[in-house]
OpenMM code with the backbone's topology and positions (N, CA, C; nanometers):
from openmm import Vec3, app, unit

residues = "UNK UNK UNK UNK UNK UNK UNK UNK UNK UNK UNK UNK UNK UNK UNK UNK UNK UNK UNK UNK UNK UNK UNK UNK UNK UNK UNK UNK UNK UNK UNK UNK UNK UNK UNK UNK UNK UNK UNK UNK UNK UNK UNK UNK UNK UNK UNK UNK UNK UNK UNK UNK UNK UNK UNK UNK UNK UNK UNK UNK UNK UNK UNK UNK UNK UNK UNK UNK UNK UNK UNK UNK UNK UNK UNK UNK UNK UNK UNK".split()
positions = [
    Vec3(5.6235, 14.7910, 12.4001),
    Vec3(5.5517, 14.8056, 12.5250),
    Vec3(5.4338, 14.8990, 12.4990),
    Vec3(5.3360, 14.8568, 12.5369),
    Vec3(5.1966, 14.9379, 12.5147),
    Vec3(5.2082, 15.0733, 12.6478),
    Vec3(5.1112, 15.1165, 12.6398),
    Vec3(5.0834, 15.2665, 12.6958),
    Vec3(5.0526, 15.2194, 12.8811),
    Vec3(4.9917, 15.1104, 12.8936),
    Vec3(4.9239, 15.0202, 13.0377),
    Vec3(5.0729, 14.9657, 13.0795),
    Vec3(5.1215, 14.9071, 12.9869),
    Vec3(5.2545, 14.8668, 13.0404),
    Vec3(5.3713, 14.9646, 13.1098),
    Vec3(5.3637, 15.1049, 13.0265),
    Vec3(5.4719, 15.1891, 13.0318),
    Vec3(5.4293, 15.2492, 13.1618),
    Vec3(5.2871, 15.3172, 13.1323),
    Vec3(5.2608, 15.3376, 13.2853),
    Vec3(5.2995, 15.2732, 13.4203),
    Vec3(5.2462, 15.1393, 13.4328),
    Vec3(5.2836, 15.0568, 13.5376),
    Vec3(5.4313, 15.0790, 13.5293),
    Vec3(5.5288, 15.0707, 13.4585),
    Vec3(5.6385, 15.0697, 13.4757),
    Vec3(5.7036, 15.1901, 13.5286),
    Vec3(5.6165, 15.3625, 13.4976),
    Vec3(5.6509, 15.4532, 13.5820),
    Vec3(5.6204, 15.4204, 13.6987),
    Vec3(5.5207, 15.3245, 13.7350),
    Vec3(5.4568, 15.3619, 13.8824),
    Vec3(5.5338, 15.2512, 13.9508),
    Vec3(5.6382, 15.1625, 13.9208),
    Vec3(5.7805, 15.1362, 13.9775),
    Vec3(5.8862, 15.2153, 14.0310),
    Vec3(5.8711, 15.2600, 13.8903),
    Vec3(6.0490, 15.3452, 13.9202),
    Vec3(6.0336, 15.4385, 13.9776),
    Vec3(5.9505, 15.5420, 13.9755),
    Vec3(5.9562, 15.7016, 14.0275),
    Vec3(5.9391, 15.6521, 14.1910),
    Vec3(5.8676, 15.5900, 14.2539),
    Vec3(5.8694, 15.6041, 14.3874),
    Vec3(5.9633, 15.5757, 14.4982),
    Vec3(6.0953, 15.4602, 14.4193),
    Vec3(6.1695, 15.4928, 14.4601),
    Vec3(6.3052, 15.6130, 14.4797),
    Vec3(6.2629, 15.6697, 14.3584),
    Vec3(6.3222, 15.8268, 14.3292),
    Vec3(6.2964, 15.9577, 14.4535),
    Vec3(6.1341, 15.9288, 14.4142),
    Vec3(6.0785, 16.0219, 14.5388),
    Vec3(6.1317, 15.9758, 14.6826),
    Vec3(6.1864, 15.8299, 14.7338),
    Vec3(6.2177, 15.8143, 14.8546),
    Vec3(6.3365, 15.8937, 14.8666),
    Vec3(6.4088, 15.8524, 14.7391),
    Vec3(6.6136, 15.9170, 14.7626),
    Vec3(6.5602, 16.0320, 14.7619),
    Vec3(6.4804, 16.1318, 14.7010),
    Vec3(6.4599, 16.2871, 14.7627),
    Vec3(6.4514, 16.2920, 14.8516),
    Vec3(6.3729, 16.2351, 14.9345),
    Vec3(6.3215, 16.2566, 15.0228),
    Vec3(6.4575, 16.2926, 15.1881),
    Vec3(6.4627, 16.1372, 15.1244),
    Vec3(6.5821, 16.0953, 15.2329),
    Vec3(6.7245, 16.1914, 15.2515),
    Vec3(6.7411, 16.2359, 15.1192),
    Vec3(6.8917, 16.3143, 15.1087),
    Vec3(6.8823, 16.4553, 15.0911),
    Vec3(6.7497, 16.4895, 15.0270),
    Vec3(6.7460, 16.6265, 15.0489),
    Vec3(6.6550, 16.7168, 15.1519),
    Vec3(6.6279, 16.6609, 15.2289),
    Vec3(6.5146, 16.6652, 15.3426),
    Vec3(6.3855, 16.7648, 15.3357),
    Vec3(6.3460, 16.6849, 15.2560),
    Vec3(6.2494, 16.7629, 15.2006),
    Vec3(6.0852, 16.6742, 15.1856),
    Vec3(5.9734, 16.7440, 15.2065),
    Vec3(5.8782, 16.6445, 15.2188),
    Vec3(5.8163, 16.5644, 15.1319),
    Vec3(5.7584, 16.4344, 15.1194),
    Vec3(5.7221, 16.3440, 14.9909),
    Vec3(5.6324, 16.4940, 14.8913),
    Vec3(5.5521, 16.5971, 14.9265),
    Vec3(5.4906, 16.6475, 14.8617),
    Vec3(5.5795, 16.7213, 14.7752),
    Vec3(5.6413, 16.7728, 14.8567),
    Vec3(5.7462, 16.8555, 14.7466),
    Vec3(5.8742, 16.7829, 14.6814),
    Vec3(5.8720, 16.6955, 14.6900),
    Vec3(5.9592, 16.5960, 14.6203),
    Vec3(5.9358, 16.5713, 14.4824),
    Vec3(5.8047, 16.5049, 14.5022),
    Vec3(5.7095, 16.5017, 14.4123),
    Vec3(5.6817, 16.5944, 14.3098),
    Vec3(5.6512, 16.7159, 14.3434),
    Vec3(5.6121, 16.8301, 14.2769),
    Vec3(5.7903, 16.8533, 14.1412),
    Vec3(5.8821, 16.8261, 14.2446),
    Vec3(6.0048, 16.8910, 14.2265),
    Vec3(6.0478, 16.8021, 14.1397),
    Vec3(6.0550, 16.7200, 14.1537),
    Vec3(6.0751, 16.5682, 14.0037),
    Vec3(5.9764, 16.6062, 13.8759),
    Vec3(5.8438, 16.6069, 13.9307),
    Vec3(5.7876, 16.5845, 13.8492),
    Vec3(5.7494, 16.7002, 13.7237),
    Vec3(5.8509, 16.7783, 13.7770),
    Vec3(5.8291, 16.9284, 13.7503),
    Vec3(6.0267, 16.9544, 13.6362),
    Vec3(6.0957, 16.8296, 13.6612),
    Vec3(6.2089, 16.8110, 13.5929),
    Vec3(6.2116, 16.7628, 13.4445),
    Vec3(6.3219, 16.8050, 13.4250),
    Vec3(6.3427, 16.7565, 13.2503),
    Vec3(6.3729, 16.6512, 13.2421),
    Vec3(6.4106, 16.5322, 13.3237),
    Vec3(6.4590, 16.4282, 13.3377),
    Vec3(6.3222, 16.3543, 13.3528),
    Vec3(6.2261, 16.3867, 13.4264),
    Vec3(6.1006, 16.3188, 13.4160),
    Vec3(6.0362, 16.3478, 13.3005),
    Vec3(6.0142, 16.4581, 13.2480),
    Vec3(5.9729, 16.5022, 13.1437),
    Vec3(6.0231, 16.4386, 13.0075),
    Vec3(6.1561, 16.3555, 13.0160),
    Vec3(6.2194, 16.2438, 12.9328),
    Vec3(6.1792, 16.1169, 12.9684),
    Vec3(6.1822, 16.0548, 13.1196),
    Vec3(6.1649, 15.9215, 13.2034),
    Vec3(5.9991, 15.9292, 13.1241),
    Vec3(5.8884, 15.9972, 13.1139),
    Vec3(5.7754, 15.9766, 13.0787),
    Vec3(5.7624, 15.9342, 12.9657),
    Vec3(5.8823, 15.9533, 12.8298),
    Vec3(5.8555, 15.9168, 12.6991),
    Vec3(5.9216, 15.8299, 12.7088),
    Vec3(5.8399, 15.7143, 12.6545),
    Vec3(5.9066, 15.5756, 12.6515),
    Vec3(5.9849, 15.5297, 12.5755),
    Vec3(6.0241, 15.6045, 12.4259),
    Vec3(6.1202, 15.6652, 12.3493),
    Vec3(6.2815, 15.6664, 12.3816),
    Vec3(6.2934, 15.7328, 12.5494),
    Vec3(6.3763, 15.8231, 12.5571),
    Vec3(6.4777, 15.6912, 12.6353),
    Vec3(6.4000, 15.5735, 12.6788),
    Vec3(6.4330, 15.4841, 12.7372),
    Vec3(6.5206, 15.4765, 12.8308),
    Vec3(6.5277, 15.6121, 12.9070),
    Vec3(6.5780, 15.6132, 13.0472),
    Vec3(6.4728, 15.5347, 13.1263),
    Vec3(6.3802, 15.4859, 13.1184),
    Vec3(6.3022, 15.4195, 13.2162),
    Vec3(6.4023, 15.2468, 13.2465),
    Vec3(6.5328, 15.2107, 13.1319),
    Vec3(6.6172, 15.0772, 13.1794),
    Vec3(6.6970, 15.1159, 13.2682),
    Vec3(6.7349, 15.2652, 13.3172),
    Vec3(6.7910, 15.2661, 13.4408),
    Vec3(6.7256, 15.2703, 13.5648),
    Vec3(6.8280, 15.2576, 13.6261),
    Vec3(6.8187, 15.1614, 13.7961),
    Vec3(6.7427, 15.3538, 13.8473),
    Vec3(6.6592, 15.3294, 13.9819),
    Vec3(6.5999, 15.4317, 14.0034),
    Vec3(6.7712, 15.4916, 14.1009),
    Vec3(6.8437, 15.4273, 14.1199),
    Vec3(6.9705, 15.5304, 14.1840),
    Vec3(7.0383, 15.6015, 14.0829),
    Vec3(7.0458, 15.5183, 13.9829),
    Vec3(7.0950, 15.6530, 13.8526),
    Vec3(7.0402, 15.7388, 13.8339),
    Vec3(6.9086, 15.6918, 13.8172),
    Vec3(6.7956, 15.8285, 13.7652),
    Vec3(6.8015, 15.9658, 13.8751),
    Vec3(6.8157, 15.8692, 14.0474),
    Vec3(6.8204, 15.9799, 14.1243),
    Vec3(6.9134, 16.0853, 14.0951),
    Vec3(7.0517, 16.0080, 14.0912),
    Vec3(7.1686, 16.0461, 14.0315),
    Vec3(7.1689, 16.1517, 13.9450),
    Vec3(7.1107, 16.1519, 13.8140),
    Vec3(7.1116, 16.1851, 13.6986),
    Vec3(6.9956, 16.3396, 13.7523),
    Vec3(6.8787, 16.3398, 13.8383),
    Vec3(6.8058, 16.3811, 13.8626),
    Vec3(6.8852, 16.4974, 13.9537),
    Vec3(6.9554, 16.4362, 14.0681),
    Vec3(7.0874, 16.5449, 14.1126),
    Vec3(7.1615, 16.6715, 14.0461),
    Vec3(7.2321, 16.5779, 13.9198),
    Vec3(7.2881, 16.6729, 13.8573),
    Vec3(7.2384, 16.7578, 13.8021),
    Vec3(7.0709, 16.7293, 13.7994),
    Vec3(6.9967, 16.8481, 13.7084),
    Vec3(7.0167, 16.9484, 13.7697),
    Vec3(6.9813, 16.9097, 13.9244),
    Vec3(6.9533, 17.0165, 13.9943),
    Vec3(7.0381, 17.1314, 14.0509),
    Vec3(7.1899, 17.0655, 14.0159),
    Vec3(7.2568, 17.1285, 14.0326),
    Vec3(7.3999, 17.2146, 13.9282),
    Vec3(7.3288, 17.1857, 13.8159),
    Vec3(7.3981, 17.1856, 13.6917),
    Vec3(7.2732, 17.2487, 13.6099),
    Vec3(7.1750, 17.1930, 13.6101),
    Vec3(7.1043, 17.2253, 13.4855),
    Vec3(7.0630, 17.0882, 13.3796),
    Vec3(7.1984, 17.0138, 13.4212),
    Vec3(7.1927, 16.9156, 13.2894),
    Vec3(7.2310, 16.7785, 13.3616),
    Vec3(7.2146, 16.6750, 13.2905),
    Vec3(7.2462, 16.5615, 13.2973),
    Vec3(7.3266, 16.4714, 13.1825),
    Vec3(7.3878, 16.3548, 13.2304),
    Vec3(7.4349, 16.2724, 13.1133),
    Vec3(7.4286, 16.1623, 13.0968),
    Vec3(7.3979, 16.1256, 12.9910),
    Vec3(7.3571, 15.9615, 13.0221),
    Vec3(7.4771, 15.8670, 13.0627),
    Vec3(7.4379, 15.7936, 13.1095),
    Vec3(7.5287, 15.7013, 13.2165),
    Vec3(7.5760, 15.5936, 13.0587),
    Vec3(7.7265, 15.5546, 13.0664),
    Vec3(7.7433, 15.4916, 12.9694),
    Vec3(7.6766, 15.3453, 12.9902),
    Vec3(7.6571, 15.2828, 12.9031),
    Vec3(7.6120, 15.1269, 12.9282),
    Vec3(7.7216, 15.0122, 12.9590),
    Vec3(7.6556, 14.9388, 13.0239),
    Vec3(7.7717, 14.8362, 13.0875),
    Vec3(7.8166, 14.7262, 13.0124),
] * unit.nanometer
topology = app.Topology()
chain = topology.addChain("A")
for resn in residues:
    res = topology.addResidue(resn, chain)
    for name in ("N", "CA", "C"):
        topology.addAtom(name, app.Element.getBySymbol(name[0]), res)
């Protein structure tokens, strides 16, 4: 996947991420935003390498949760 591709493919997944913030932690799209994008989990979701971008954006939310409340995350086993 080229660099145009990977992009477009963030600009899928993350916005439904930013909605589940939004929605569950009541908090506003700006600081949602800031607050993801400001995570180690995005900071992985951005390298296309790291290929968390094949999970579903409810895992990632998921996975994005536990950061926040742990520190850490784990990858979800494969199906």
């Amino acid at each position: 996947m080229n660099e145009d591709q990977f992009s477009a493919m963030l600009a899928v997944i993350v916005p439904p991420i930013i909605e589940q913030i939004t929605k569950n932690s009541n908090v506003d799209v700006d600081k949602a935003i800031a607050s993801f994008y400001r995570s180690r989990l995005y900071q992985e979701l951005s390298d296309e390498k790291s290929k968390l971008w094949h999970y579903s954006a409810l895992t990632l939310y998921t996975m994005y949760q536990d950061e926040l409340l742990t520190g850490s995350y784990d990858y979800p086993e494969e199906a």
